[in-house]
MIRO-230235 format. One record per residue (C-alpha): residue number from 1; residue in one letter; x, y, z. Coordinates in nm, 2 decimals, m for minus. Example, Ala and Ser with C-alpha at 12.3 -4.5 7.8 and 13.67 -1.06 7.14 Angstrom:
% residues 2
@nr=1	rest=a	xx=1.23	yy=m0.45	zz=0.78
@nr=2	rest=s	xx=1.37	yy=m0.11	zz=0.71
This chain:
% residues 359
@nr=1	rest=x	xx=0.00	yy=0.00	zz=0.00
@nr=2	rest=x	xx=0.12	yy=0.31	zz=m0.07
@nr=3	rest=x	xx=0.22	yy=0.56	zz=0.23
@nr=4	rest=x	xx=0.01	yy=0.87	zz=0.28
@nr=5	rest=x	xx=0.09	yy=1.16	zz=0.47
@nr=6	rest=x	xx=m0.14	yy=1.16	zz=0.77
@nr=7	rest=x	xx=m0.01	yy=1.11	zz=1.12
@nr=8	rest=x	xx=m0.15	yy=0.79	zz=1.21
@nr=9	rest=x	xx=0.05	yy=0.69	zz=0.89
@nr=10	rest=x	xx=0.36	yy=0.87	zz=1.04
@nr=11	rest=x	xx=0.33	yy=0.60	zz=1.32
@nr=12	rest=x	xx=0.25	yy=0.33	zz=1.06
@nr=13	rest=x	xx=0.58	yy=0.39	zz=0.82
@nr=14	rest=x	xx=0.87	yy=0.22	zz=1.01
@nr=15	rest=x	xx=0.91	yy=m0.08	zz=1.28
@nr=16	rest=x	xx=0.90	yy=0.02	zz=1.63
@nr=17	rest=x	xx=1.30	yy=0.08	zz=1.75
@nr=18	rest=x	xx=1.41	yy=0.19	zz=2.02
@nr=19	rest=x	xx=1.75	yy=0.10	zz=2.19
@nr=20	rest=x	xx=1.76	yy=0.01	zz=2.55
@nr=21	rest=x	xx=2.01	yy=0.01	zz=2.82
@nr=22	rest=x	xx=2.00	yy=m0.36	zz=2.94
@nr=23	rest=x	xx=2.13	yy=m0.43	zz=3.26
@nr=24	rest=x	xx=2.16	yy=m0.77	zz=3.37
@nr=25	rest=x	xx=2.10	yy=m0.83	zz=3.83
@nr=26	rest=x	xx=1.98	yy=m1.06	zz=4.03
@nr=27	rest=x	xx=1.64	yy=m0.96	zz=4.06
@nr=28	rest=x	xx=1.62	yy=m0.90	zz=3.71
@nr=29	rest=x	xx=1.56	yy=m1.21	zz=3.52
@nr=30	rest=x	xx=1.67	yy=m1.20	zz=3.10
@nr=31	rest=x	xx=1.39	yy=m1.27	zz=2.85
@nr=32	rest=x	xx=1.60	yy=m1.28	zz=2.56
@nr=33	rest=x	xx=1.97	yy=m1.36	zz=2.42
@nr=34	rest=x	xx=2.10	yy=m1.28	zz=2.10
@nr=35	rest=x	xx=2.40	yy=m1.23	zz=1.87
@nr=36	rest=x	xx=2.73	yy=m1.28	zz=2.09
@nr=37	rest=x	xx=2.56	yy=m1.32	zz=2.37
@nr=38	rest=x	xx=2.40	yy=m0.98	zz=2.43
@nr=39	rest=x	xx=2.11	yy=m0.99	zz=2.64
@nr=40	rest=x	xx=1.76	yy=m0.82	zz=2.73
@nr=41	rest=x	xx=1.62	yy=m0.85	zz=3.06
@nr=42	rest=x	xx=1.30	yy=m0.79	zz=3.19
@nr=43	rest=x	xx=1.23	yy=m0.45	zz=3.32
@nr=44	rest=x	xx=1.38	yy=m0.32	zz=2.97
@nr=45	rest=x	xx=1.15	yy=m0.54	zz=2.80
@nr=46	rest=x	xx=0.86	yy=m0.40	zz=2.99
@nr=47	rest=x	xx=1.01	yy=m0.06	zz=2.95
@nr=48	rest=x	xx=1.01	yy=m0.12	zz=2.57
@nr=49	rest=x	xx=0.64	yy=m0.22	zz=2.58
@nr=50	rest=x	xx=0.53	yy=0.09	zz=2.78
@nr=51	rest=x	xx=0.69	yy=0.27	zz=2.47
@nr=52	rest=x	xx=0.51	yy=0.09	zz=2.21
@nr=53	rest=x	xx=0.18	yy=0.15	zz=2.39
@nr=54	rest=x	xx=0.22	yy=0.49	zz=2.40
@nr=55	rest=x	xx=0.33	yy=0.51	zz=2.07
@nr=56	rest=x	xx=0.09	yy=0.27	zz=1.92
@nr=57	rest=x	xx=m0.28	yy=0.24	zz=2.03
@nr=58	rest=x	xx=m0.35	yy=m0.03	zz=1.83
@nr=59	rest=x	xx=m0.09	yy=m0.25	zz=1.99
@nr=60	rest=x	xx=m0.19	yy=m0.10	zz=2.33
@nr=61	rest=x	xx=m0.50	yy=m0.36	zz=2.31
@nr=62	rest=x	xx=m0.38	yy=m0.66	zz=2.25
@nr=63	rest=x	xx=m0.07	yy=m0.65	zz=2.53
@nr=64	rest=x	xx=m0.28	yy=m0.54	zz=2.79
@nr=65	rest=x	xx=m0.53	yy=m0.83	zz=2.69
@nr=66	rest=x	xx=m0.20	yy=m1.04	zz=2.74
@nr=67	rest=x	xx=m0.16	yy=m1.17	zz=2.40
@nr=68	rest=x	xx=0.17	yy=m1.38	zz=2.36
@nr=69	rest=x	xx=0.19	yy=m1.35	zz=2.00
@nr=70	rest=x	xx=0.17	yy=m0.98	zz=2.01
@nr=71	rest=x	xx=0.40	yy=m0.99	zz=2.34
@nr=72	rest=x	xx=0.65	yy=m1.22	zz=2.15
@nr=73	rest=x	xx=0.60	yy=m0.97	zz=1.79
@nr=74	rest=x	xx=0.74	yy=m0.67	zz=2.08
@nr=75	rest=x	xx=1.02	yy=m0.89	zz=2.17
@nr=76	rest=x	xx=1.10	yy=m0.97	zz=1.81
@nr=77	rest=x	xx=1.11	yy=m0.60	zz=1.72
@nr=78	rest=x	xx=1.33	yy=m0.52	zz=2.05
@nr=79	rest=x	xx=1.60	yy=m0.72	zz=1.96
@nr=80	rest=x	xx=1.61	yy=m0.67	zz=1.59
@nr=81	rest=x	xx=1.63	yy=m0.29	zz=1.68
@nr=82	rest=x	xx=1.92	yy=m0.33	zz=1.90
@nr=83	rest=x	xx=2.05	yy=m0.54	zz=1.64
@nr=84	rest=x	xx=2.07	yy=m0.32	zz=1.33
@nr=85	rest=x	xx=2.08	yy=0.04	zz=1.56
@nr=86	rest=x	xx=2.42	yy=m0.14	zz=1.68
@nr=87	rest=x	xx=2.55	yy=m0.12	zz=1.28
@nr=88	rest=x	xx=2.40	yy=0.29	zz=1.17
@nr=89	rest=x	xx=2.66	yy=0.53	zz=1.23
@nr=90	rest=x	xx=2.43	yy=0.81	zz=1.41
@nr=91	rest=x	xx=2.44	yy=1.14	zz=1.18
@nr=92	rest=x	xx=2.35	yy=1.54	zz=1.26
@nr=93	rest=x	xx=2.09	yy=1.45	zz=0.93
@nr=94	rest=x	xx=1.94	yy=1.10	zz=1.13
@nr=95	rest=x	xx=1.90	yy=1.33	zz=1.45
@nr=96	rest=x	xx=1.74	yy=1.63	zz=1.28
@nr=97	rest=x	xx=1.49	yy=1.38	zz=1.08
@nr=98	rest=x	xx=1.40	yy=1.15	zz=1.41
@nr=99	rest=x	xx=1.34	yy=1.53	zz=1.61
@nr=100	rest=x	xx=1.08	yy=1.61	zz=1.35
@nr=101	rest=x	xx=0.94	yy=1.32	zz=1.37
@nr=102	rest=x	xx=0.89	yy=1.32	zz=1.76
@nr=103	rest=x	xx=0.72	yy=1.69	zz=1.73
@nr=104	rest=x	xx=0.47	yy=1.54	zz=1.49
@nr=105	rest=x	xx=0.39	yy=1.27	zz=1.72
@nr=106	rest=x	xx=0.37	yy=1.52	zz=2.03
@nr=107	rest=x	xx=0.15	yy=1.75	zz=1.79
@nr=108	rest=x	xx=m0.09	yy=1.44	zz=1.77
@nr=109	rest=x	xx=m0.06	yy=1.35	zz=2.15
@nr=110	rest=x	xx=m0.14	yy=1.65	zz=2.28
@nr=111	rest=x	xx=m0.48	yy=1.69	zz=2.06
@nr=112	rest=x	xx=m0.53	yy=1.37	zz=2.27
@nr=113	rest=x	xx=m0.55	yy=1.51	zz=2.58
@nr=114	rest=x	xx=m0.82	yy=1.76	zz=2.81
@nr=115	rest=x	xx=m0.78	yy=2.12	zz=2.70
@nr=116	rest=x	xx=m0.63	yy=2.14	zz=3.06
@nr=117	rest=x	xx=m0.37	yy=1.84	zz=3.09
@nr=118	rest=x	xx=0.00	yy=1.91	zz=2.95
@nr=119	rest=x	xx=0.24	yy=1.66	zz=2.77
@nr=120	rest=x	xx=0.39	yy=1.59	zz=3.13
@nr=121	rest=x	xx=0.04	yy=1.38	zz=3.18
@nr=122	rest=x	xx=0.06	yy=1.18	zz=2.86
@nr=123	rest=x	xx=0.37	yy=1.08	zz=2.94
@nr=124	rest=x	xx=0.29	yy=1.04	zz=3.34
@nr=125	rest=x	xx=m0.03	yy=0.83	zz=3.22
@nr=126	rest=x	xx=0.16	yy=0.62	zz=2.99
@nr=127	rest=x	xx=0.46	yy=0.57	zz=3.20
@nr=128	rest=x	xx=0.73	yy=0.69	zz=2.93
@nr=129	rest=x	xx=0.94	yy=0.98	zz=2.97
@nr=130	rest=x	xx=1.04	yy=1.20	zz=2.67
@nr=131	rest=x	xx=1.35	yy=1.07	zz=2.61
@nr=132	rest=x	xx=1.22	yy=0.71	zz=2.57
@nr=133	rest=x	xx=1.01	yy=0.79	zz=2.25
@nr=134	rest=x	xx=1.30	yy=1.08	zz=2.14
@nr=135	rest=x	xx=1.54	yy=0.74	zz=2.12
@nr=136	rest=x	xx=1.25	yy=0.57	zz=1.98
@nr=137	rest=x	xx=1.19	yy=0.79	zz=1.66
@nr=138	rest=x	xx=1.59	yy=0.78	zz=1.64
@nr=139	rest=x	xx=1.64	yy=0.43	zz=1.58
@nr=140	rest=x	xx=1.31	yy=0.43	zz=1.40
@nr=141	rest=x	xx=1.52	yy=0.68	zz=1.19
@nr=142	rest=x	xx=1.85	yy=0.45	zz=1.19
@nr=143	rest=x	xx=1.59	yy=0.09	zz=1.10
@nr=144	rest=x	xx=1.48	yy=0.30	zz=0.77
@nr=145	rest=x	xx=1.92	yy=0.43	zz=0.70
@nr=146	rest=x	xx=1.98	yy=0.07	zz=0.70
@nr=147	rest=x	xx=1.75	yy=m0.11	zz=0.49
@nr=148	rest=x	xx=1.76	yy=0.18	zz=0.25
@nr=149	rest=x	xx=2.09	yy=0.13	zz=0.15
@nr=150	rest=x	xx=2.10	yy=m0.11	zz=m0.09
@nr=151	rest=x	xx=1.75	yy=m0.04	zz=m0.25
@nr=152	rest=x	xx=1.84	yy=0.02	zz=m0.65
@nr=153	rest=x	xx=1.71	yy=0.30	zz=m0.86
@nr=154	rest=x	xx=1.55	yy=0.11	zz=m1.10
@nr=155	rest=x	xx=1.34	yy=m0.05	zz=m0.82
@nr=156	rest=x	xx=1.22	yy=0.29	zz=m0.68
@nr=157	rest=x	xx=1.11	yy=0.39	zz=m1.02
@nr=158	rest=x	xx=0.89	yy=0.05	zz=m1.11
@nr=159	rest=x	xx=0.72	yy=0.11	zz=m0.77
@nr=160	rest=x	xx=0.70	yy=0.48	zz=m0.87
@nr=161	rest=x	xx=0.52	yy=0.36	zz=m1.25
@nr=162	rest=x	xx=0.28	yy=0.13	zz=m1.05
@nr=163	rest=x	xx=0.18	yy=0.40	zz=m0.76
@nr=164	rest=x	xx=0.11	yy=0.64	zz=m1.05
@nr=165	rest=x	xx=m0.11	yy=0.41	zz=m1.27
@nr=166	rest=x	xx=m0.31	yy=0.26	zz=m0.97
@nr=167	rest=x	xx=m0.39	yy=0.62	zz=m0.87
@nr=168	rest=x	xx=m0.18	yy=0.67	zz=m0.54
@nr=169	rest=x	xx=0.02	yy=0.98	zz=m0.71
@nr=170	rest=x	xx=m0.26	yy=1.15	zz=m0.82
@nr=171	rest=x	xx=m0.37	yy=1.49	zz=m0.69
@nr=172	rest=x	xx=m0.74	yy=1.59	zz=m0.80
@nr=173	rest=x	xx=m1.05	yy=1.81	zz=m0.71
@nr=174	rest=x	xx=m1.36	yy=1.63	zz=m0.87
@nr=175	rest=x	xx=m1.73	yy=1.75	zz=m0.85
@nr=176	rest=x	xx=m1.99	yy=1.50	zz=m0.83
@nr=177	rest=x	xx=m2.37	yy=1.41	zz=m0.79
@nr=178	rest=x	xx=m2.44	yy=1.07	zz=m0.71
@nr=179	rest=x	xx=m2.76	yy=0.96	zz=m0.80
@nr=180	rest=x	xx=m2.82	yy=0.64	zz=m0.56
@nr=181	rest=x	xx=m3.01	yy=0.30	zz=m0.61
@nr=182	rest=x	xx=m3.07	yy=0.21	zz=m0.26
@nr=183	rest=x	xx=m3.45	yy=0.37	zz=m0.27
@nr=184	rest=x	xx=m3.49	yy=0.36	zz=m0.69
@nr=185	rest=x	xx=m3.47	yy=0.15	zz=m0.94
@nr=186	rest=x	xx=m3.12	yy=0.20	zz=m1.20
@nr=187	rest=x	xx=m3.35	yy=0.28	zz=m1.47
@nr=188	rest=x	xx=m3.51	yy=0.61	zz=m1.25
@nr=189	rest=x	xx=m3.15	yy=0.70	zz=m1.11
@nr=190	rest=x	xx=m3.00	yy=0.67	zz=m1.44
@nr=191	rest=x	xx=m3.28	yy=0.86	zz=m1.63
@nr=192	rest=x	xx=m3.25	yy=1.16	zz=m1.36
@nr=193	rest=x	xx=m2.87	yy=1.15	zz=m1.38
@nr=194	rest=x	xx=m2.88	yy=1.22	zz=m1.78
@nr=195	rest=x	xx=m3.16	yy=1.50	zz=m1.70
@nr=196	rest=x	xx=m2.90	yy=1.67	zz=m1.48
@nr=197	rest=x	xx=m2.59	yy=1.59	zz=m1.71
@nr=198	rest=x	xx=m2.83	yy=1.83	zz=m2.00
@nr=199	rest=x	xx=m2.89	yy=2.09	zz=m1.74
@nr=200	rest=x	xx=m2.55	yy=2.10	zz=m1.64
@nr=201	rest=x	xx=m2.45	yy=2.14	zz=m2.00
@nr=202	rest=x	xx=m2.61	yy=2.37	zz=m2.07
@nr=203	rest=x	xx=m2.47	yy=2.60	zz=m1.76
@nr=204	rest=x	xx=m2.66	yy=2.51	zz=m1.47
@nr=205	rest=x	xx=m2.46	yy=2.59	zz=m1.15
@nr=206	rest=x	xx=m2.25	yy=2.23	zz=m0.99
@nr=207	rest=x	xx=m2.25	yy=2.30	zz=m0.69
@nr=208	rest=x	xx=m2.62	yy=2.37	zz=m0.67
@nr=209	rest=x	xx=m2.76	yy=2.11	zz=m0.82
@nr=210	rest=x	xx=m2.51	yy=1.91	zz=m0.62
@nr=211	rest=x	xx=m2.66	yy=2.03	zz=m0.24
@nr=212	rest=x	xx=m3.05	yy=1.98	zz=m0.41
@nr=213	rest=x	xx=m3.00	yy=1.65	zz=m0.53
@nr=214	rest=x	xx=m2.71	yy=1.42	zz=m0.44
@nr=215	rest=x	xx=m2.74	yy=1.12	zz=m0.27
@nr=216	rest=x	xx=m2.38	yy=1.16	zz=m0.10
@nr=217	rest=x	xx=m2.45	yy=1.29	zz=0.22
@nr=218	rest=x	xx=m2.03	yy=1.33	zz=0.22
@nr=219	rest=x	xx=m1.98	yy=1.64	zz=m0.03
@nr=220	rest=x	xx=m2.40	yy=1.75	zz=m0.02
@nr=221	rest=x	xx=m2.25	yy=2.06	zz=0.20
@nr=222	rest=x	xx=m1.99	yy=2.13	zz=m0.05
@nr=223	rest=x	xx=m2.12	yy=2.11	zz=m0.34
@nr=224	rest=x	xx=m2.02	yy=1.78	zz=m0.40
@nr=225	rest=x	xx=m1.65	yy=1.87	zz=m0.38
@nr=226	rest=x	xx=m1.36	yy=1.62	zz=m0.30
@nr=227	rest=x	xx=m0.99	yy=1.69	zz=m0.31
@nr=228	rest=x	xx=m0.77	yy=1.40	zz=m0.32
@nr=229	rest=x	xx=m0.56	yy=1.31	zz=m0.16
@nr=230	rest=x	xx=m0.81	yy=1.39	zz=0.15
@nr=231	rest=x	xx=m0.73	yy=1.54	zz=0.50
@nr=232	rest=x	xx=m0.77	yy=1.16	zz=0.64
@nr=233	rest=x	xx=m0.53	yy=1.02	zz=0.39
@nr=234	rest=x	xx=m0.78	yy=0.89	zz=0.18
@nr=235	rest=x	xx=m0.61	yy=0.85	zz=m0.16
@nr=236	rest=x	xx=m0.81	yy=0.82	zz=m0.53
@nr=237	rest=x	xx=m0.70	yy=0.48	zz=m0.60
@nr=238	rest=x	xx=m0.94	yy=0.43	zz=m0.28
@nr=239	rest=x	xx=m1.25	yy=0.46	zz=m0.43
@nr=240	rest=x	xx=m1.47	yy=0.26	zz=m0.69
@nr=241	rest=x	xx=m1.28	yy=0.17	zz=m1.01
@nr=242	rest=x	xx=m1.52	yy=0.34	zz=m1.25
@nr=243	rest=x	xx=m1.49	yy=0.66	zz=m1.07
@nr=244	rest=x	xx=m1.15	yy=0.62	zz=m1.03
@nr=245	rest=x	xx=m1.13	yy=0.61	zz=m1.42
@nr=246	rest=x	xx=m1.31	yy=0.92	zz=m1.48
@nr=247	rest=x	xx=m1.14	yy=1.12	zz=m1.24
@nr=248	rest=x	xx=m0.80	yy=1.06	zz=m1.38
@nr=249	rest=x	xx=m0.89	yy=1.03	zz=m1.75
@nr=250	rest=x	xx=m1.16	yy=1.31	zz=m1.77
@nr=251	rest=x	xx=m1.08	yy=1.65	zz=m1.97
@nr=252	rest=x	xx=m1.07	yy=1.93	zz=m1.70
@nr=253	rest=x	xx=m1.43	yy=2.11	zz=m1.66
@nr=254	rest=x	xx=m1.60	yy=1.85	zz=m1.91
@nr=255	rest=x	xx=m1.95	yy=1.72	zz=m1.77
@nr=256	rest=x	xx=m1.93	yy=1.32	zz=m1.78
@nr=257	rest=x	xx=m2.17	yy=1.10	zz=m1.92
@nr=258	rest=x	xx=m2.33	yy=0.84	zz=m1.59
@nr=259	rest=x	xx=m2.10	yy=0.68	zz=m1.45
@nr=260	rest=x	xx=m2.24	yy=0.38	zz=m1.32
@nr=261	rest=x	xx=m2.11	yy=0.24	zz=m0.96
@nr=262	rest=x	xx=m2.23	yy=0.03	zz=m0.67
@nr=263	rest=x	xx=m2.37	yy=0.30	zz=m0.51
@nr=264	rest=x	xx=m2.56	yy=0.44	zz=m0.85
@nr=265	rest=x	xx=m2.48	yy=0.68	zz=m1.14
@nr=266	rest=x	xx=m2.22	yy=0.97	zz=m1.08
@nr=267	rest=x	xx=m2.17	yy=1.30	zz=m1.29
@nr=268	rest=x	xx=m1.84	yy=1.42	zz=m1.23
@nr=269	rest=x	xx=m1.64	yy=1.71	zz=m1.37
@nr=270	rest=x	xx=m1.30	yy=1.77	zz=m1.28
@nr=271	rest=x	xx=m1.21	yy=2.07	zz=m1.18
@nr=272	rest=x	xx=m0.80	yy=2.00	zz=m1.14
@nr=273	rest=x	xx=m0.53	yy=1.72	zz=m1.15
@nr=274	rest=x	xx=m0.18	yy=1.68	zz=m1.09
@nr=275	rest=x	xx=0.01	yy=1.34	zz=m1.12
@nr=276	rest=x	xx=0.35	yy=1.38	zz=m0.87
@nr=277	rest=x	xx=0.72	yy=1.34	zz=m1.03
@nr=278	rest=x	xx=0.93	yy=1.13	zz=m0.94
@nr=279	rest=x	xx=1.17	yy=1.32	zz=m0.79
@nr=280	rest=x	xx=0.91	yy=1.45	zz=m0.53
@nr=281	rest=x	xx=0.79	yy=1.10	zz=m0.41
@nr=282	rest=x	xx=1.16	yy=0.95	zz=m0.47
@nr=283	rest=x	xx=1.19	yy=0.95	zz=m0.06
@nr=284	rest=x	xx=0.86	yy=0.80	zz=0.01
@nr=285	rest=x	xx=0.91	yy=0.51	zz=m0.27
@nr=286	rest=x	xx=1.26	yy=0.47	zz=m0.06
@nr=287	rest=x	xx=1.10	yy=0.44	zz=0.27
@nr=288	rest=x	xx=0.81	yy=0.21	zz=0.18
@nr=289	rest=x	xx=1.07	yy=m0.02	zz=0.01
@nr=290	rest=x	xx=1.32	yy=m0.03	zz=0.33
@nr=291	rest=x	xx=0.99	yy=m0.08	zz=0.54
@nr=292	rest=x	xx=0.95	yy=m0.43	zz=0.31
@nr=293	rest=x	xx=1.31	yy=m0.53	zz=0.42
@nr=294	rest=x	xx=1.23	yy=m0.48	zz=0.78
@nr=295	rest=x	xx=0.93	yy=m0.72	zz=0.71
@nr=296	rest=x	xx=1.15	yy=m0.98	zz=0.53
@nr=297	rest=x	xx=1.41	yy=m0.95	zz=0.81
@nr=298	rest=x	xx=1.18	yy=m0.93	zz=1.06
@nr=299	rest=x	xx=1.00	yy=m1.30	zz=0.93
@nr=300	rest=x	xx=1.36	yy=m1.44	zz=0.78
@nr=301	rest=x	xx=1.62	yy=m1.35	zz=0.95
@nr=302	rest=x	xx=1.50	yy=m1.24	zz=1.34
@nr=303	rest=x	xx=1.47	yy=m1.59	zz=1.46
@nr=304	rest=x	xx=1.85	yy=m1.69	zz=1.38
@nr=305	rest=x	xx=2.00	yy=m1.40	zz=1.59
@nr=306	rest=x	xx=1.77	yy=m1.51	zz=1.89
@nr=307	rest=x	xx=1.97	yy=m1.76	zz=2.13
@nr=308	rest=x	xx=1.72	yy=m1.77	zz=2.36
@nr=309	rest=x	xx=1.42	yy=m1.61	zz=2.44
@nr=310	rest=x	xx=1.10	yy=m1.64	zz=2.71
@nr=311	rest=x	xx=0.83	yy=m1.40	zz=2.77
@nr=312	rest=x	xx=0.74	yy=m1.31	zz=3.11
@nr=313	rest=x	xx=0.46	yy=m1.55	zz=3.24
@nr=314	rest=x	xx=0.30	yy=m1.32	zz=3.47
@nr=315	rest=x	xx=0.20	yy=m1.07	zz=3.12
@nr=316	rest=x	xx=0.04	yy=m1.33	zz=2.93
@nr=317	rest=x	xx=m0.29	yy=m1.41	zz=3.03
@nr=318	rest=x	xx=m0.54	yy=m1.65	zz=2.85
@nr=319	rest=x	xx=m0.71	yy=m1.59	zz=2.53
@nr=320	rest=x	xx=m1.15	yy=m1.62	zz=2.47
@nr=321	rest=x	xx=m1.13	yy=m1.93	zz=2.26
@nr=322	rest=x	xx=m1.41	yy=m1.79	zz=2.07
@nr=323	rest=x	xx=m1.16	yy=m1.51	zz=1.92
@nr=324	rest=x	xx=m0.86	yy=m1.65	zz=1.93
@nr=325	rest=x	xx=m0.65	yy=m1.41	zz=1.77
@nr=326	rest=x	xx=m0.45	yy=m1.44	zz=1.38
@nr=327	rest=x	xx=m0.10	yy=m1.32	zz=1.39
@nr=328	rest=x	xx=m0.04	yy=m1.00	zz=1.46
@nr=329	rest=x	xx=0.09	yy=m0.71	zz=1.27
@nr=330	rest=x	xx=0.41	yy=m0.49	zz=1.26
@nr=331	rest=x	xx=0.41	yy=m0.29	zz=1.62
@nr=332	rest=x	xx=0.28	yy=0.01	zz=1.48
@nr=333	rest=x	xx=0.13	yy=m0.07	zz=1.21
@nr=334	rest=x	xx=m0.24	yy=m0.23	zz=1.10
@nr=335	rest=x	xx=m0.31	yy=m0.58	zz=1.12
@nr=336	rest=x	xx=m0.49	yy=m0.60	zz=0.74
@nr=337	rest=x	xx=m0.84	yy=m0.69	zz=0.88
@nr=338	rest=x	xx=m1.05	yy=m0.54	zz=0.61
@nr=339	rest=x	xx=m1.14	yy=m0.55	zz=0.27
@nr=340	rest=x	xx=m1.02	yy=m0.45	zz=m0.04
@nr=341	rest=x	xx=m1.02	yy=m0.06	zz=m0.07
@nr=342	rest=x	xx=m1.27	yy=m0.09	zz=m0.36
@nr=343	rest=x	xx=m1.50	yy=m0.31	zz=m0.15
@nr=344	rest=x	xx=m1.51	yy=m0.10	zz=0.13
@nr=345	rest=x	xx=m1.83	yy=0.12	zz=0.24
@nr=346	rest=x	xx=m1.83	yy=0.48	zz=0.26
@nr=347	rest=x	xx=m1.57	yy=0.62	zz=0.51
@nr=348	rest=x	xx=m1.72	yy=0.69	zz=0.86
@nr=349	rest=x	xx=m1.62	yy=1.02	zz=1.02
@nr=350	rest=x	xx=m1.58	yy=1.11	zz=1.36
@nr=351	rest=x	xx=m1.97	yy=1.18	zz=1.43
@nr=352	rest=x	xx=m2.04	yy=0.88	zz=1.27
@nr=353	rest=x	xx=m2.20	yy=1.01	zz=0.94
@nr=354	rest=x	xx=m2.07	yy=0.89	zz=0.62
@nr=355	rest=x	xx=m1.80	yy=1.11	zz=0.40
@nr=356	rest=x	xx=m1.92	yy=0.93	zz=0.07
@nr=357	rest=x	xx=m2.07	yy=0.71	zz=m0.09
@nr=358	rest=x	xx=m1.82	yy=0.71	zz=m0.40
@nr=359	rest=x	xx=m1.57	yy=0.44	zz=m0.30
């Protein structure tokens, strides 16, 4: 999948790293060996998953319900971490990078919190200190430096061709009316679209035809505006293929013919379009390519540094047989649970209603 540029995708692009100082005592027991013998005990294991919680919601869930595979996926990502973090030269470039980072995840944190609480009580509440999840976006930083290098141009540029022809690269502001089928039959939508596409041809106003009869309670209010990529990272290659279609093949400002859907018939004019270089995605392509390596190390390779390893008994508690959970993702990033983009119903917002009923 392509990477977008919302936060929740900020904490999505990289495996959880974070290097901890592992000291090994009496009354603190090692989970974990690895390479030449370098170890992990348990409070900086537990330490590590405190960091991961706060980082990563999602992940948050399934430790606390005492998952082992999830517990055992943290361990996995802790020592192959300290593993490669060991081998990247730290730079002024890595630190600057990992810093801006960290303030986009403290931006997000802190819209998190009561109007009154400070950042001191998000990290108070999550029992992490600042310079925790400062070392964490560092070796998150160093992971991608490593796993980069050896990535060849010509590979960045087939990913770029594909991104661009499945939709990913392209920037557009498309008009529509949807017409639904839910309470008509196709042959009534369908007749009422083509009465609109003549009115609209012959200069009736888009955007107010659009509030008096689109079915899409999504862009009713503007219109029936969208600008892709959206605020929420929604992307075009996202919605329904025919639509899709249209809005990167359409002339600029030309009224479309139906366009028939799931959800009905849409008329669509596109108002403006722009397909991003190369050069200006070059970076992302690089980064979702080094985030595949991690995976491949992480599933090929992360077992044959491990000597030994044991998760802490009293964290894993017994799983409801009637949901016994599939393997779990990447710390930080989604476990694929869901359809097919195309497949998918309209996108829910915050207060529930529907943004559209074009995908």
């Amino acid at each position: 999948m392509w990477p977008t540029k919302t936060y929740g995708r900020l904490i999505a692009v990289g495996v959880l790293t974070l290097t901890v100082l592992a000291g090994c005592g009496k009354n603190d027991p090692v989970v974990a060996k690895y390479d030449n013998n370098k170890e992990i005990t348990e409070s900086a294991y537990k330490n590590y998953v405190e960091v991961i919680k706060a980082i990563d919601p999602g992940m948050a869930g399934v430790i606390d319900a005492g998952d082992k595979e999830a517990l055992t996926s943290v361990l996995h990502y802790q020592i192959m971490s300290r593993h490669i973090a060991d081998q990247v030269k730290e730079t002024d470039e890595m630190k600057k990078e990992a810093n801006q980072n960290f303030s986009q995840f403290e931006e997000f944190a802190k819209q998190q919190l009561a109007q009154s609480e400070k950042m001191d009580q998000f990290y108070a509440n999550h029992k992490v200190t600042e310079e925790e999840l400062k070392d964490f976006f560092l070796d998150q930083v160093k992971m991608i430096s490593y796993f980069s290098k050896d990535i060849k141009e010509e590979d960045k540029k087939k990913e770029y061709e594909q991104a661009k022809k499945l939709g990913y690269l392209t920037q557009v502001d498309v008009r529509h009316i949807l017409i639904g089928t839910d309470k008509r039959s196709k042959a009534e939508a369908k007749k009422k679209a083509e009465e609109l596409v003549k009115q609209l041809r012959n200069g009736a106003n888009f955007a107010k035809l659009a509030k008096e009869n689109t079915d899409d309670p999504g862009s009713k209010e503007t219109g029936g505006l969208y600008q892709y990529p959206m605020p929420d990272g929604t992307t075009l290659e996202q919605t329904a293929e025919p639509y899709k279609r249209a809005a990167m093949t359409l002339p600029l400002n030309k009224i479309s013919d139906p366009i028939e859907t799931k959800f009905g018939y849409h008329i669509m004019r596109v108002e403006k379009r722009k397909v991003r270089t190369y050069d200006e995605v070059k970076k992302d392509i690089t980064y979702m390519l080094a985030q595949k390596k991690e995976g491949e190390f992480l599933t090929t390779k992360v077992k044959s540094i491990i000597k030994e390893e044991k998760i802490p008994a009293s964290m894993i508690k017994e799983q409801p047989k009637q949901s016994a959970p599939s393997a779990p993702g990447q710390p930080g990033q989604p476990v694929p649970s869901t359809p097919a983009p195309n497949e998918q119903p309209a996108p829910v917002q915050p207060n529930g209603d529907q943004t559209s009923q074009n995908k």
